[in-house]
C-alpha positions as CSV (number, residue, x, y, z in Angstrom):
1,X,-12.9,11.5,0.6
2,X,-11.9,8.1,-1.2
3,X,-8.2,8.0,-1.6
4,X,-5.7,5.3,-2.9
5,X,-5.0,2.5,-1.2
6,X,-1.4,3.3,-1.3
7,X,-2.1,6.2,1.5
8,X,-2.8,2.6,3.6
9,X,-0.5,0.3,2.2
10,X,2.7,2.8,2.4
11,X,2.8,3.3,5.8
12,X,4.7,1.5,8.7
13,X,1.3,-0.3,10.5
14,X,1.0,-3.1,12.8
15,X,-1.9,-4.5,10.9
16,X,0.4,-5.1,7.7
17,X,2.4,-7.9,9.8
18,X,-1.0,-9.7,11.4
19,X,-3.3,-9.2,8.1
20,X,-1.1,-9.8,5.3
21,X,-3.3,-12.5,3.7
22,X,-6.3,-9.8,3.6
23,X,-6.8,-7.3,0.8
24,X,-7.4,-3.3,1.1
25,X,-10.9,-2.5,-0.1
26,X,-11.3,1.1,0.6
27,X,-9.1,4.0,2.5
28,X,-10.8,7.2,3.3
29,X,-9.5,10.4,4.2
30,X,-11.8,11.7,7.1
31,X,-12.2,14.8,7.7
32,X,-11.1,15.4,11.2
33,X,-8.9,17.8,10.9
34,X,-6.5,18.2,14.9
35,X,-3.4,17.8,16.4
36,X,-0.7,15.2,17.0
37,X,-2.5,14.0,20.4
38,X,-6.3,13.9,19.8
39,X,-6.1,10.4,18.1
40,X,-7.8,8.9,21.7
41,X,-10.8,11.5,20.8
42,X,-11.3,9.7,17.0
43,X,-11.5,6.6,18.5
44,X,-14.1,7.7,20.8
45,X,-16.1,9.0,18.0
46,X,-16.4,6.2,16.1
47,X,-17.3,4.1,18.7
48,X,-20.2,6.3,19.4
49,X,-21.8,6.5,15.6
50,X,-24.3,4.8,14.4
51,X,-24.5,5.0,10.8
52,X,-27.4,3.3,10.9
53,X,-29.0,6.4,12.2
54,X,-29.4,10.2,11.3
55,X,-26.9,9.9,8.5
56,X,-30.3,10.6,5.9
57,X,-32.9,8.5,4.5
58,X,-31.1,6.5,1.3
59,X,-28.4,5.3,4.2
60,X,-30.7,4.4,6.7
61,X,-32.9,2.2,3.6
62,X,-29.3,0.6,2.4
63,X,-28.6,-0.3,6.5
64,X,-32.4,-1.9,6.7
65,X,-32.3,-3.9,3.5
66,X,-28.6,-5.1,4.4
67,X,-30.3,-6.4,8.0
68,X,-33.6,-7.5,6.5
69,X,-30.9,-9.5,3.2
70,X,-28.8,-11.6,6.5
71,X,-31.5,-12.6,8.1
72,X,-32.9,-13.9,4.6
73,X,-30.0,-15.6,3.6
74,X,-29.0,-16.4,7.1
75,X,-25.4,-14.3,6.5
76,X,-25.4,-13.5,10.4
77,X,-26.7,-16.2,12.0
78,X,-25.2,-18.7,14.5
79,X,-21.5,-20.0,13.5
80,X,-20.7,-17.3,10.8
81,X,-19.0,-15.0,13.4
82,X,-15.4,-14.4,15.0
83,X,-14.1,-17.3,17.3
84,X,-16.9,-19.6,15.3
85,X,-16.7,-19.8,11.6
86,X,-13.5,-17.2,11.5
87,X,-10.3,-17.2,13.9
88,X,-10.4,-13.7,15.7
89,X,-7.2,-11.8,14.4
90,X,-6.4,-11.4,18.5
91,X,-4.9,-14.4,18.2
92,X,-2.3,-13.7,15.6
93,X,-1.0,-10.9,17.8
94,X,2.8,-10.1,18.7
95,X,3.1,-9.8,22.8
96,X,3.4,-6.2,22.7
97,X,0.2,-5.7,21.5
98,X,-1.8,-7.8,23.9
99,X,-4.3,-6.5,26.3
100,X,-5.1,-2.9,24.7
101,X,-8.2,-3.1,22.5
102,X,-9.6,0.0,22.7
103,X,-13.4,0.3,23.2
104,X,-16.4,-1.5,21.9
105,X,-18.6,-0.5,19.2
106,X,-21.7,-1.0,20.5
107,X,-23.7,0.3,17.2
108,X,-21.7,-2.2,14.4
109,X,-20.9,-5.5,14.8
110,X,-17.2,-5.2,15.2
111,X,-15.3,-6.4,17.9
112,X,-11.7,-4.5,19.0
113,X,-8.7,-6.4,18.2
114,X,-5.7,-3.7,19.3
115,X,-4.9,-0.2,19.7
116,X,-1.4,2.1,19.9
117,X,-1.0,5.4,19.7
118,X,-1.8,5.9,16.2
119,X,-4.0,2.7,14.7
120,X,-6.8,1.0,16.1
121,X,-8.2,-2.4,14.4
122,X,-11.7,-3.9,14.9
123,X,-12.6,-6.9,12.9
124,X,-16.2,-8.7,11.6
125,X,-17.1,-12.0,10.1
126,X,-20.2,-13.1,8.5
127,X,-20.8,-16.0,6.0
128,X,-19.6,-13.6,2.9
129,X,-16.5,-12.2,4.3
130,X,-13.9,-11.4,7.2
131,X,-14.0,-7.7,7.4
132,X,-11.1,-5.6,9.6
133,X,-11.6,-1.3,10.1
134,X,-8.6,0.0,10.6
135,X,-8.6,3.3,12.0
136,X,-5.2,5.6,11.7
137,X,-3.6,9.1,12.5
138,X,-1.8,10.1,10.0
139,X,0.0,14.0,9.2
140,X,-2.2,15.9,6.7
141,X,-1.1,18.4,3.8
142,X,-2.0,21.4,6.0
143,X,1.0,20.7,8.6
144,X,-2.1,19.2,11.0
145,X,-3.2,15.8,11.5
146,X,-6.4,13.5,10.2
147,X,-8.1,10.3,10.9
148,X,-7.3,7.9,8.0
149,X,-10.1,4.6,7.6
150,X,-9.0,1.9,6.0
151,X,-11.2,-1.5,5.2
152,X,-9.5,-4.7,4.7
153,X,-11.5,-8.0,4.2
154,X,-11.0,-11.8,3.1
155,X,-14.1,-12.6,1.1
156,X,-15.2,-16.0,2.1
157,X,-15.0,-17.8,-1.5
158,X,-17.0,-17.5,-4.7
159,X,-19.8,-16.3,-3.0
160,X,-18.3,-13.5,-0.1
161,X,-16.5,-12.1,-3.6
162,X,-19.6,-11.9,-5.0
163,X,-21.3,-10.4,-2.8
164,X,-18.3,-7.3,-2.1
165,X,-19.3,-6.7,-5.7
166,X,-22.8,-6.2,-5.4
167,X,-22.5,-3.8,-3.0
168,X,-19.8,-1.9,-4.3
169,X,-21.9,0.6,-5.5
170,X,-24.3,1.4,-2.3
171,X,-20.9,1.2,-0.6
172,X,-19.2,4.4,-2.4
173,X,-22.2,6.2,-3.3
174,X,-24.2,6.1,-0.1
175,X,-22.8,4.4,3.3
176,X,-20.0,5.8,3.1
177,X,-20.5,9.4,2.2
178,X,-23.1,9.2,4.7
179,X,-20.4,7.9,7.2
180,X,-18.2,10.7,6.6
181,X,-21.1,13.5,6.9
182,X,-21.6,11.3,10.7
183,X,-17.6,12.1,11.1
184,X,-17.6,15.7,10.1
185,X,-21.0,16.6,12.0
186,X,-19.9,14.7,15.5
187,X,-16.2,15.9,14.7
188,X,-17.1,19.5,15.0
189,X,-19.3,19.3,18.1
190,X,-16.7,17.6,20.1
191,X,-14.5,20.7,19.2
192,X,-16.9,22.9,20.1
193,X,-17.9,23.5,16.7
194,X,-14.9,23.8,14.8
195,X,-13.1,22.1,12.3
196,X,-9.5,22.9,12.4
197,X,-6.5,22.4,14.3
198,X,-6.2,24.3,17.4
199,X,-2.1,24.2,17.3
């Protein structure tokens, strides 16, 4: 579910202090409904998906034409990534966060940039924009926890803004439902089918 970006922007992260030039784009409330401790097992999750498959055929089209779009207008090519065109946000990190990254994504073209006990922060760059995931633990209205995703980017001028428009609407209406169906499905099977707390 699509919430404000005040559920983000209102609580005490890490990322506030090392991306305070980007902008929130979206937050989502996912539904991964657990206890204070299984934070290490959402992390794990989303490294694993690929919502580039099984998340239905509309998704899987909007993934193709966005891959078959970069390589026409050459959005992903050589010098538009992070340490090339865009300084990685590792190097604007405090000491303390140094030399815990969390796992790669092998599926989505984010690399890890730091993870605590409660956030975890991967980051992309293409010619359009500088894109951070932020990934959070947060206490729920139930008295349990949930996963919390938040989407931060810098659009890379006229054009990067232009082109977050554009997609707005494929974003809301079919990546990312799709990307929470992904969530809920693998959610439940690594709880042995359920969806709720177990404390």
């Amino acid at each position: 579910m699509r919430i404000p970006a005040s559920a983000h922007t209102s609580r005490p992260w890490r990322i506030h202090e090392i991306a305070a030039d980007f902008t929130v784009l979206d937050v989502w409330a996912l539904p991964t409904p657990g206890d204070p401790d299984d934070f290490p097992r959402l992390v794990a999750l989303f490294a694993t998906i690929d919502p580039s498959q099984g998340s239905g055929r509309a998704s899987s089209l909007v993934w193709s034409a966005r891959e078959k779009l970069g390589q026409v207008l050459g959005l992903d090519g050589p010098g538009s990534g992070i340490g090339e065109r865009t300084p990685s946000l590792r190097d604007r990190l405090p000491a303390d966060l140094l030399g815990s990254t969390g796992p790669d994504i092998p599926s989505l073209p984010f690399i890890p940039v730091y993870l605590t006990d409660d956030e975890w922060v991967a980051e992309m760059a293409n010619k359009t924009v500088h894109g951070v995931m932020h990934l959070s633990w947060v206490p729920d209205e139930s008295g349990g926890y949930r996963g919390q995703m938040a989407v931060l980017v810098k659009p890379n001028g006229a054009f990067g803004a232009a082109y977050l428009a554009g997609i707005r609407p494929f974003r809301h209406v079919i990546v990312y439902p799709a990307l929470m169906r992904r969530f809920e499905r693998g959610w439940r099977a690594s709880t042995g089918g359920s969806a709720t707390p177990s404390g």
